[in-house]
C-alpha positions as CSV (number, residue, x, y, z in Angstrom):
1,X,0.0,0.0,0.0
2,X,1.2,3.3,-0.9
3,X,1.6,6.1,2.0
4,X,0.4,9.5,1.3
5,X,3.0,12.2,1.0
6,X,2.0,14.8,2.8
7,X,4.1,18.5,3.7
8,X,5.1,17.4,6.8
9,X,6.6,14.5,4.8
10,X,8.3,16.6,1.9
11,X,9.9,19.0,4.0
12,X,11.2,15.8,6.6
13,X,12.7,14.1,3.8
14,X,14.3,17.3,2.0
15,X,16.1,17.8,5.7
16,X,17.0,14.2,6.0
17,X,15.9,11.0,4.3
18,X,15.3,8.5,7.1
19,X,13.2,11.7,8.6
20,X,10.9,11.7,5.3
21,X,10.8,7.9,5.8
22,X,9.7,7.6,9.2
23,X,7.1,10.4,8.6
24,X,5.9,8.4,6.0
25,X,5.1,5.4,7.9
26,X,3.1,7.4,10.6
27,X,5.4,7.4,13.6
28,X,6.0,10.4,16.0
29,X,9.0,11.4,17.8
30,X,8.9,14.0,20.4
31,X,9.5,17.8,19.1
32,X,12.9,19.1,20.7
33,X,12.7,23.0,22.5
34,X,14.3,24.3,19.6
35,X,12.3,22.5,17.3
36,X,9.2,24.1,19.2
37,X,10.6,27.7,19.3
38,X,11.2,27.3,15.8
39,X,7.2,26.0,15.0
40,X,6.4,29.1,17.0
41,X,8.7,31.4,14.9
42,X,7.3,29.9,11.8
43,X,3.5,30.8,12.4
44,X,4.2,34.3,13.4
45,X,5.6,34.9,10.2
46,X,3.3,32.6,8.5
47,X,0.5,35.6,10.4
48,X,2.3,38.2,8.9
49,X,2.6,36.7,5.6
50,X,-1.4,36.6,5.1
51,X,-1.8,39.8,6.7
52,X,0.4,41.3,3.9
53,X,-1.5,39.1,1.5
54,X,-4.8,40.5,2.5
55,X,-3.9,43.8,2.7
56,X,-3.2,43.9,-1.1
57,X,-6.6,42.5,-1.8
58,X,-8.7,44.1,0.7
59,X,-12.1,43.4,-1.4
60,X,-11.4,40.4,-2.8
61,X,-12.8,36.8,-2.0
62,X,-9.8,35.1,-0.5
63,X,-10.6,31.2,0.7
64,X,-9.1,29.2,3.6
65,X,-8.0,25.4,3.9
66,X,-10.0,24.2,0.0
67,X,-8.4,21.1,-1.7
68,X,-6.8,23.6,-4.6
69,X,-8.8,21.8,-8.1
70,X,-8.6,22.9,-11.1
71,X,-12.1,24.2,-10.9
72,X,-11.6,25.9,-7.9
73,X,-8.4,27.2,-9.5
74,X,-10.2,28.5,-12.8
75,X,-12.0,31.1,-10.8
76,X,-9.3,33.2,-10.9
77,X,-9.2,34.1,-7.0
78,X,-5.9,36.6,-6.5
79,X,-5.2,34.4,-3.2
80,X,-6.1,31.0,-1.6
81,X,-4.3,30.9,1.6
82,X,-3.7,27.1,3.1
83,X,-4.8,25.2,0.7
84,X,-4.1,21.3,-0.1
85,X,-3.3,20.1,-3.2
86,X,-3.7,16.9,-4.3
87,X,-2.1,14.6,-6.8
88,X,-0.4,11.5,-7.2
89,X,-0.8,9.7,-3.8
90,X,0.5,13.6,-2.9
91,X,-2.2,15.8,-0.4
92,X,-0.2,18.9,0.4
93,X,-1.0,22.0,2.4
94,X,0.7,25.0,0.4
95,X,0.6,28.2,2.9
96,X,-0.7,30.3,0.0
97,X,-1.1,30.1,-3.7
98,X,-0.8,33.6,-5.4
99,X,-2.0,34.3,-9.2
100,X,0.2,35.8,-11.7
101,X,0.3,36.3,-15.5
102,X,1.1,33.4,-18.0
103,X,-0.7,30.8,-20.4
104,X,-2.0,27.6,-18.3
105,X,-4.7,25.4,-19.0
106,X,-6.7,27.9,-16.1
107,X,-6.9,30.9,-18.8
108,X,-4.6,33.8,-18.8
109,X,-2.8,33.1,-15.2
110,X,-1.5,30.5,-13.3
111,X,-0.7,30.3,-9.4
112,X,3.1,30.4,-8.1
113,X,3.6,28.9,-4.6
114,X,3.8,30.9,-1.5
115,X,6.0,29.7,1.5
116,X,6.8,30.8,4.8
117,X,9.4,30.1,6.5
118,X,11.2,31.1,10.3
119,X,15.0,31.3,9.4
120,X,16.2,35.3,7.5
121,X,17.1,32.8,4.1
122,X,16.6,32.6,1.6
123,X,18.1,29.0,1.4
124,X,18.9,26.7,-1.3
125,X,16.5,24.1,1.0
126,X,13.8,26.7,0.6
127,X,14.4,27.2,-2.8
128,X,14.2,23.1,-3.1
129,X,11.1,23.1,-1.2
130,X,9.7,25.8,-3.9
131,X,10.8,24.0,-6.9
132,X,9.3,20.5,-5.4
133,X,5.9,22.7,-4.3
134,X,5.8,23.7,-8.2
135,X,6.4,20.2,-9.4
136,X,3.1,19.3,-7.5
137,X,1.2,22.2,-8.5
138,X,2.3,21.7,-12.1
139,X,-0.3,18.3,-13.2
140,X,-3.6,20.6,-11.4
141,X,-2.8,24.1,-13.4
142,X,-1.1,22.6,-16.4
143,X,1.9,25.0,-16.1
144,X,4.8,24.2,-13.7
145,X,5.4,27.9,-12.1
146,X,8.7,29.4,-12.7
147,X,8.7,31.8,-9.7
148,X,8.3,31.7,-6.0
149,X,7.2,33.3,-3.1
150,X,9.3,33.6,0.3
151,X,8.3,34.9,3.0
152,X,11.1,34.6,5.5
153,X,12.5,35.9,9.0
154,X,11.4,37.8,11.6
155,X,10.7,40.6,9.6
156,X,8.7,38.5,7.4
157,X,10.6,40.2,4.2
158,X,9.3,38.8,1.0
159,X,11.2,37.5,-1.6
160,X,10.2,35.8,-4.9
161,X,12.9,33.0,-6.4
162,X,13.3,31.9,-9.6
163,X,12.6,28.3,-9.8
164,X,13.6,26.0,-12.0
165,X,10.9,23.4,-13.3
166,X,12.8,21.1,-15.4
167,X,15.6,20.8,-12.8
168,X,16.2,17.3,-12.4
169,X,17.2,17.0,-8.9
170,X,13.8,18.2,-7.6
171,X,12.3,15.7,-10.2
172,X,14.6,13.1,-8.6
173,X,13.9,13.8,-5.4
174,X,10.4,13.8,-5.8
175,X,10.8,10.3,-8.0
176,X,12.8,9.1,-4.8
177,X,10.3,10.1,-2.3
178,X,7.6,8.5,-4.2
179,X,9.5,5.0,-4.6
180,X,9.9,5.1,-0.7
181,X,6.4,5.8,0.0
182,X,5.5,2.8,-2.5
183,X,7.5,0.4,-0.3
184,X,10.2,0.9,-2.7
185,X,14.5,0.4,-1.0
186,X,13.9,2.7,2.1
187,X,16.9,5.4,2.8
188,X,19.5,4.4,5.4
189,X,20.0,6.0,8.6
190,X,22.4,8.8,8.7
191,X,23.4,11.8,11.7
192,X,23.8,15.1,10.2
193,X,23.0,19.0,11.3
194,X,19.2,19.0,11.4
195,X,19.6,16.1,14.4
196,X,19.4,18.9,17.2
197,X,15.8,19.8,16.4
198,X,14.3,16.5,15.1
199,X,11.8,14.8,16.9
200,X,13.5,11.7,16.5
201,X,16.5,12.5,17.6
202,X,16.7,10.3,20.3
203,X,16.0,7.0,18.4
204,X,18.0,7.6,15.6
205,X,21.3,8.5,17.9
206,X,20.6,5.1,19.7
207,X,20.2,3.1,16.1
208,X,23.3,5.0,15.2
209,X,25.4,3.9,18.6
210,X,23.6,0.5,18.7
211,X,25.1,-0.1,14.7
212,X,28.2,1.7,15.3
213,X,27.2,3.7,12.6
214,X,29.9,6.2,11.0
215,X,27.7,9.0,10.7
216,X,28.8,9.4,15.0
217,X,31.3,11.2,13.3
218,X,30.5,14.9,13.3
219,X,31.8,16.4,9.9
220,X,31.5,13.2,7.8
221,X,29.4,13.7,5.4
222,X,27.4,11.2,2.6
223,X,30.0,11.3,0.2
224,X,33.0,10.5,2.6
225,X,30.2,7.7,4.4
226,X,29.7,6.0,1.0
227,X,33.1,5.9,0.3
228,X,34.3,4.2,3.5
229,X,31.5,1.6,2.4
230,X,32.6,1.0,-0.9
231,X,36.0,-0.3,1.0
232,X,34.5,-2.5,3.2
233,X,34.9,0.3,5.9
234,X,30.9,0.4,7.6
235,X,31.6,1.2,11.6
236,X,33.2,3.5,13.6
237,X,35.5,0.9,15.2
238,X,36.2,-0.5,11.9
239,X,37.6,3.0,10.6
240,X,39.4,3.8,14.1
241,X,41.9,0.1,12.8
242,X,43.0,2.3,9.7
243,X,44.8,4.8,11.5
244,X,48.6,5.3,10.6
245,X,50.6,8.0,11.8
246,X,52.3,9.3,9.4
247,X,54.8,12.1,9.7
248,X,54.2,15.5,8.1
249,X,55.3,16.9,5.1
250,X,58.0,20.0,6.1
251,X,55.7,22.6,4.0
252,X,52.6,21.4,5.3
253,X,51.9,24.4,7.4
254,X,48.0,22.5,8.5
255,X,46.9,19.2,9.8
256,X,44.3,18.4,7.6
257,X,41.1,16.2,9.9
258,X,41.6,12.6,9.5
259,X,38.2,10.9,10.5
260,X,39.8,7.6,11.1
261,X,42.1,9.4,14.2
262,X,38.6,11.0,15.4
263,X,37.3,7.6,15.2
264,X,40.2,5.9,17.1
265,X,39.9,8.5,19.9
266,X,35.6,7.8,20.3
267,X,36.7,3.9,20.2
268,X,39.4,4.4,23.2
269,X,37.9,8.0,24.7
270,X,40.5,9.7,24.9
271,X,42.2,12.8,22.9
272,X,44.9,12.8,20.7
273,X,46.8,15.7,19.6
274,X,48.2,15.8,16.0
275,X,51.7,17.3,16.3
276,X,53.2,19.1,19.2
277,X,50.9,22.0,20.2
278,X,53.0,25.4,21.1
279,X,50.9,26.8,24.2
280,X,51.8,30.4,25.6
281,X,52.4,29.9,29.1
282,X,51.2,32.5,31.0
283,X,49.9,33.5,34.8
284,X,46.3,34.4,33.3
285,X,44.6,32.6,30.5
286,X,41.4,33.6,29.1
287,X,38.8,31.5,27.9
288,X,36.8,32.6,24.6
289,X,32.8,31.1,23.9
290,X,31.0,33.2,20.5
291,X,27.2,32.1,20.2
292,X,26.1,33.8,16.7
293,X,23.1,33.3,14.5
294,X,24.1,32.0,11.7
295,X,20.8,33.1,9.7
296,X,21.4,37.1,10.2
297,X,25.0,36.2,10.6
298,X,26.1,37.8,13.6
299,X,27.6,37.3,16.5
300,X,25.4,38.0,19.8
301,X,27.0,36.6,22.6
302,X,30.8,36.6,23.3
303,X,31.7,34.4,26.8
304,X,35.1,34.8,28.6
305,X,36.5,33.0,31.4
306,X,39.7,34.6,33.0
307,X,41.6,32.1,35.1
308,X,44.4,34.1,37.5
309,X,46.2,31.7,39.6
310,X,43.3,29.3,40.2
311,X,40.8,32.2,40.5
312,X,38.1,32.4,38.1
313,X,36.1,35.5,37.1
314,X,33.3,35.3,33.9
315,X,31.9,38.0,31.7
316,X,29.6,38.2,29.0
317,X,29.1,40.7,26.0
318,X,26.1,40.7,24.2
319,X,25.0,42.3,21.3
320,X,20.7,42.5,20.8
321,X,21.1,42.9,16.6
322,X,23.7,43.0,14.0
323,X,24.2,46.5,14.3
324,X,25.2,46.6,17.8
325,X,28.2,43.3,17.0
326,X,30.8,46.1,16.7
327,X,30.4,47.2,19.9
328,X,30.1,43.9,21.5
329,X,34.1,43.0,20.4
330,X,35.1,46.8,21.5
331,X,33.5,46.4,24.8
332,X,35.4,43.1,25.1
333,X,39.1,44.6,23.8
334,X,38.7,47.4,26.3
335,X,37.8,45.0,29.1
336,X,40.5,45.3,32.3
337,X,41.2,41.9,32.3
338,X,42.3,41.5,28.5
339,X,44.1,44.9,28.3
340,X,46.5,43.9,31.1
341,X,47.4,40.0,29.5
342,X,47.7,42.1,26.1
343,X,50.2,44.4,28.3
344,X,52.1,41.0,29.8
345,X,52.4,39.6,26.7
């Protein structure tokens, strides 16, 4: 039997295949707290979004939560906000569908679809998401849109992309995600960024340690995975067995990161050090933390630990928006405490 692929499906497996498959076969995980803050974020811009929307079609008939036909598409309507579309063995919500100009099987006009999304973007995963939303949309209007709508961040700034409808990796993607929802060879379990907020995050880094799997490695990515498999290489402890030291080359100025030395340190917990570290030695050390945001691309919080002969003192410099990061890092260089080391050293 063939498992509906819904947007909460679509979106799981563009972030990470075992995600889309384990959506797809109806289980639930429980959301993380950054997964929730993010939902939260999402529907205040998804708020604003159809507030903007309205507000430029203030007299017009604008529809909530239809299944998008092409009947109920043929009327023309400037907005439909929430509605599903549905296709093969496909029933997915769109947050809005927006008319524009250009030949379809509707008339004069087709729809483009409209997405809202938490993170200051645009992405090339929201542009993905687009171009996959299009390829559904496509079959019911008889045109596959070559625009997008964004509406993105805090601020909920719009932005329209150019999509791409004969791209093939969104037509392989979509091809893929259909096979898997048909039963077909179901994707393989693999750690990567979007762990931290998954709801499943729990079971799949049990799976992961239970198998061994190399994807404990942070930083390896598919490519490096699938190549370790092709030589017979499939577990962490496996890979830790081809470590040689090997001395460096007299012109190699950087160590480059050799996953099979991670490996052997996770297999034996403990830390290696490639090459012979030159440490200042000095009566006070200070210890440097930056959190940043890496959607507005700032940093907002600098941490500092300053150790004096076993005395510890800690400070932090924040910084509220992007404008103010300047003044978080002079605020730190004038500091006492990291004046006087500069003046020791």
């Amino acid at each position: 039997m063939t498992a509906m692929i819904t947007s909460e499906v679509l979106e799981g497996y563009l972030k990470c295949r075992f995600k889309g498959h384990l959506r797809l076969a109806g289980e639930h995980g429980h959301p993380s707290d950054y997964g929730l803050v993010l939902g939260r974020s999402r529907e205040l811009v998804r708020r604003a979004a159809e507030e903007k929307l309205l507000a430029r079609n203030p007299k017009a008939d604008v529809p909530r939560g239809i299944i998008a036909t092409a009947d109920v598409l043929k009327r023309g309507l400037p907005v439909l906000l929430e509605v599903t579309v549905e296709g093969d063995h496909t029933a997915v919500r769109f947050d809005a569908l927006r008319r524009v100009d250009g030949v379809s099987r509707l008339g004069e006009f087709h729809y483009v679809p409209v997405l809202c999304h938490e993170t200051e973007g645009p992405t090339r995963d929201q542009r993905a998401q687009l171009e996959l939303l299009g390829l559904i949309l496509g079959p019911v209007q008889g045109r596959e849109p070559e625009t997008g709508v964004l509406f993105h961040g805090p601020g909920c700034r719009e932005t329209r992309l150019r999509l791409r409808p004969q791209a093939k990796p969104a037509r392989r993607l979509l091809a893929q995600l259909r096979s898997v929802a048909g039963g077909g060879t179901l994707p393989r379990l693999r750690l990567n960024g979007h762990c931290p907020e998954c709801e499943f995050r729990d079971r799949c880094q049990a799976e992961a340690t239970a198998a061994d799997d190399l994807s404990l490695l942070r930083g390896m990515g598919e490519a490096e995975i699938t190549k370790w498999h092709r030589r017979g290489i499939f577990t962490v402890t496996q890979l830790s067995c081809t470590f040689r030291p090997r001395r460096p080359h007299p012109r190699q100025k950087r160590h480059p990161h050799q996953h099979a030395l991670q490996a052997l340190a996770v297999r034996e917990r403990k830390v290696y050090l490639l090459g012979t570290p030159d440490l200042p030695v000095g009566t006070t050390r200070i210890y440097l933390d930056l959190e940043g945001d890496p959607d507005r691309k700032f940093v907002y919080l600098l941490g500092m630990l300053v150790e004096t002969e076993g005395a510890e003192e800690r400070f932090s410099f924040w910084a509220d928006t992007p404008n103010q990061e300047a003044e978080l890092f002079c605020r730190f260089w004038a500091s006492p405490e990291v004046v006087e080391s500069e003046l020791r050293v």
